[in-house]
DODO-912387 format. One record per residue (C-alpha): residue number from 1; residue in one letter; x, y, z. Coordinates in steps of 0.05 Angstrom, whole numbers. Layout:
<atoms>
NUM,A,X,Y,Z $
...
</atoms>
This chain:
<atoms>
1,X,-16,-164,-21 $
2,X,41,-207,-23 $
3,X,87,-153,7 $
4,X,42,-141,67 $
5,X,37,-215,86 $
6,X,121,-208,81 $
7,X,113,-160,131 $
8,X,108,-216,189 $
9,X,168,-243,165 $
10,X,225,-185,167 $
11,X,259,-149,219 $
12,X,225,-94,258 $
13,X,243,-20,247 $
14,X,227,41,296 $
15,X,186,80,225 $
16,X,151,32,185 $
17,X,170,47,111 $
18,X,124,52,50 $
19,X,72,100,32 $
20,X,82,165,61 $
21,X,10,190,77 $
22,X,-14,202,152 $
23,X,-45,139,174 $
24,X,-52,95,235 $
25,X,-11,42,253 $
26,X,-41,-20,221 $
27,X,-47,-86,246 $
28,X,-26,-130,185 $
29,X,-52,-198,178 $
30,X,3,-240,203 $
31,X,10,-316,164 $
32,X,57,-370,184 $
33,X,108,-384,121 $
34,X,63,-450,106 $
35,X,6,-407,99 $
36,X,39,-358,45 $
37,X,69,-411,3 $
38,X,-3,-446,9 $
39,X,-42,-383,-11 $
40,X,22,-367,-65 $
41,X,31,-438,-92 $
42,X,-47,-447,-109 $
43,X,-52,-396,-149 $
44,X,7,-428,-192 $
45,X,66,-395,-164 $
46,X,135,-443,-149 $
47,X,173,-435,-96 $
48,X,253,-426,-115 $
49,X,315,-457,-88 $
50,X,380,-427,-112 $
51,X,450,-437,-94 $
52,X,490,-370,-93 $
53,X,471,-305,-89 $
54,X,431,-281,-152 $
55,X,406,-205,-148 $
56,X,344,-231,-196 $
57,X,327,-282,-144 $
58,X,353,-244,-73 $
59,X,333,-187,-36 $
60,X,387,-171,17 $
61,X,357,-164,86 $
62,X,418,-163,125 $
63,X,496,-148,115 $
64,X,545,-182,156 $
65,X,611,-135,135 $
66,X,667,-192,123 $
67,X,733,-179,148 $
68,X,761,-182,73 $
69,X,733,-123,33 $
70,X,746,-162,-32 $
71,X,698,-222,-2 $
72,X,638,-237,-57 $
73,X,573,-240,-30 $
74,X,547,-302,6 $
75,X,482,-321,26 $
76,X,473,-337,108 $
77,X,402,-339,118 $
78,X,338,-350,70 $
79,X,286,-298,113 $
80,X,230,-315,64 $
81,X,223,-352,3 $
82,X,228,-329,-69 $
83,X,173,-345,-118 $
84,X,169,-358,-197 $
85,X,115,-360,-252 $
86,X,135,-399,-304 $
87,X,195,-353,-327 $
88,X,167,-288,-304 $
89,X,194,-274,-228 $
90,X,135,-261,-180 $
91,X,181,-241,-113 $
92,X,254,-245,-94 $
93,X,274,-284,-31 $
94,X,295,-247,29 $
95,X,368,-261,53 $
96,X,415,-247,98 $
97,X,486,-237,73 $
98,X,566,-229,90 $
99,X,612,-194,50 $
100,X,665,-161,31 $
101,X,660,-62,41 $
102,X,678,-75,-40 $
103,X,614,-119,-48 $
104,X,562,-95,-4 $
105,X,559,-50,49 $
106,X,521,-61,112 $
107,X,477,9,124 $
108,X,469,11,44 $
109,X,457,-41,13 $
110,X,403,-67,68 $
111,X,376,4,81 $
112,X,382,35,20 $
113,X,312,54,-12 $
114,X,290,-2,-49 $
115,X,251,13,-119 $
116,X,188,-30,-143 $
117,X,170,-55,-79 $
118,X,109,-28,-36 $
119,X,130,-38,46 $
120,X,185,-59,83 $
121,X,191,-61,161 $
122,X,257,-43,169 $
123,X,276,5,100 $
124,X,244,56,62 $
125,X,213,23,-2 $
126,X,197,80,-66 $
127,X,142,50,-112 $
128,X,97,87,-175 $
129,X,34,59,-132 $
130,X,57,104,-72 $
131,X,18,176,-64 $
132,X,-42,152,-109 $
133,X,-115,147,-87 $
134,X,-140,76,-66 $
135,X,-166,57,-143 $
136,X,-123,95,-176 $
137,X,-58,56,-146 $
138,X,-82,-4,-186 $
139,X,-74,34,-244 $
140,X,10,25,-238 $
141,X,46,-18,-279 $
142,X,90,-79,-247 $
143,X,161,-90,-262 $
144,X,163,-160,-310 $
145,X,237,-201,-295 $
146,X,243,-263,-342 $
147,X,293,-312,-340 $
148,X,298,-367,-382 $
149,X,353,-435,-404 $
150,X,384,-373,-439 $
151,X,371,-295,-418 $
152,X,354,-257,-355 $
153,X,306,-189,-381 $
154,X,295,-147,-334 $
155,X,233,-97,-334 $
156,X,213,-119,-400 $
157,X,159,-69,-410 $
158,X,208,-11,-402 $
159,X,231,31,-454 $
160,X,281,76,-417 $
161,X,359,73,-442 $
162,X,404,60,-377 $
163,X,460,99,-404 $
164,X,423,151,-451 $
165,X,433,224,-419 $
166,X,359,243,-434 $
167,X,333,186,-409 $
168,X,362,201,-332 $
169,X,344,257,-292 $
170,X,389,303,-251 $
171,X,399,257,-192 $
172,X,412,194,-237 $
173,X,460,223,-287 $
174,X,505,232,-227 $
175,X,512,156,-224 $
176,X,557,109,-254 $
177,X,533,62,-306 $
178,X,556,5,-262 $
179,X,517,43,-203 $
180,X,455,45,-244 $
181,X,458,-29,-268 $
182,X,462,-35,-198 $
183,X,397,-8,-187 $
184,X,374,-35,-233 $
185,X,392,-109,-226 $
186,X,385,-101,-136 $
187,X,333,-48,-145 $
188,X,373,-4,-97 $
189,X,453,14,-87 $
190,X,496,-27,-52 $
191,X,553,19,-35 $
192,X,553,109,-26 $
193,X,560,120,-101 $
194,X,623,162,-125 $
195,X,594,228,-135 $
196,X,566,220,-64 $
197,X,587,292,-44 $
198,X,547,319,-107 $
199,X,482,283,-93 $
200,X,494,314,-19 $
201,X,473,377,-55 $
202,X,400,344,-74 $
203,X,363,332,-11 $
204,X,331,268,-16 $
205,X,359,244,-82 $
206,X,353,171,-62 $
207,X,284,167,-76 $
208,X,285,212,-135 $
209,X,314,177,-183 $
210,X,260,162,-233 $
211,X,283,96,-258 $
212,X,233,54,-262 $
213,X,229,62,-340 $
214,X,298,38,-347 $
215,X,316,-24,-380 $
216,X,380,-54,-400 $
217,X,404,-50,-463 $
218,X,402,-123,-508 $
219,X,474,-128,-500 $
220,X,475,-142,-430 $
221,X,416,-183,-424 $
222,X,464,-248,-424 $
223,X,516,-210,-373 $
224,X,461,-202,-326 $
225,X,454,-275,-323 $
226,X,525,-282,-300 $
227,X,538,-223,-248 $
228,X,534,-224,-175 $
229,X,527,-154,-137 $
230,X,524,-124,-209 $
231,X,603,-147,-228 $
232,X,613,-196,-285 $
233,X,631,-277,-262 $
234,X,679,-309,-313 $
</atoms>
């Protein structure tokens, strides 16, 4: 629900994005931001104002490519507001960003699919609830972030080592493990990945990447809490 009143809210796109069955074009219910953080905030959710950008608390909506390829992300624009549950993340804000070809680049890391996430306007979104009949979708499990005074977890309830080889399928072992923390942490990529001219071969790899059992290992769980665009900060 929450992503379809976002809907309002984000740029327009020529093809919707989301579930791929034939339907109409929908007419959404459209809310005024006072009206989702009404509905959201009475039934106990807080609204989030960080400094920075944070991949646990930002969804990028935008890239504006900096000159400097080296330049870190920056936040320009909060397009709709992040919300929390005690420690468990209910939905990322929606920014717009500059940076740096090195960070972030603009046609990737704003249009890439993004995983655990229902609709979008303006990119294609690749979620377990997509493809099932209207009961059984409620049957899919939701990603569970935490953050606390001193860890980030990320998909708690998964079970799935990043970097063990029979834990990835075909498309994903072609990845980096910096390119699936990536994933992971963003929940899409935010640059072509090196073996770009392999996954070529694999028509429609970017939505078959089966990682939504992943989970990173306990080693990294303070790391996360410290990295921007997926590279560690001091």
């Amino acid at each position: 629900m929450s992503d379809v009143l976002l809907l309002g809210f984000q740029p327009a796109a020529d093809t919707p994005s989301g579930p791929s069955w034939p339907v109409r074009r929908l007419q959404w219910p459209g809310v005024s931001l006072f009206e989702y953080l009404a509905l959201f905030t009475g039934l106990g959710m807080t609204p989030f104002d960080h400094d920075g950008f944070d991949p646990f608390f930002h969804e990028i909506v935008d890239v504006e490519q900096a000159d400097d390829p080296t330049a870190p992300i920056q936040v320009t624009q909060v397009v709709w507001p992040g919300l929390m549950l005690g420690d468990l993340l209910f939905s990322r804000a929606g920014v717009r960003v500059r940076a740096g070809r090195k960070h972030a680049l603009r046609g990737v890391a704003d249009r890439f699919p993004l995983y655990w996430t229902y609709r979008r306007n303006y990119r294609p979104t690749v979620d377990e609830s997509h493809g099932w009949g209207s009961h059984s979708q409620w049957a899919t499990d939701f990603r569970l972030d935490y953050r606390t005074s001193t860890s980030v977890q990320l998909n708690v309830a998964a079970d799935a080592g990043i970097d063990v080889p029979g834990d990835l399928n075909e498309q994903a072992a072609q990845l980096t493990s910096g390119e699936r923390r990536d994933l992971l942490r963003h929940r899409c990529l935010l640059r072509p990945p090196d073996a770009a001219d392999v996954l070529a071969q694999m028509p429609g790899w970017e939505r078959e990447l089966s990682l939504f059992a992943w989970r990173l290992p306990s080693s990294d769980t303070g790391l996360a809490r410290a990295t921007v665009d997926g590279e560690p900060r001091g």
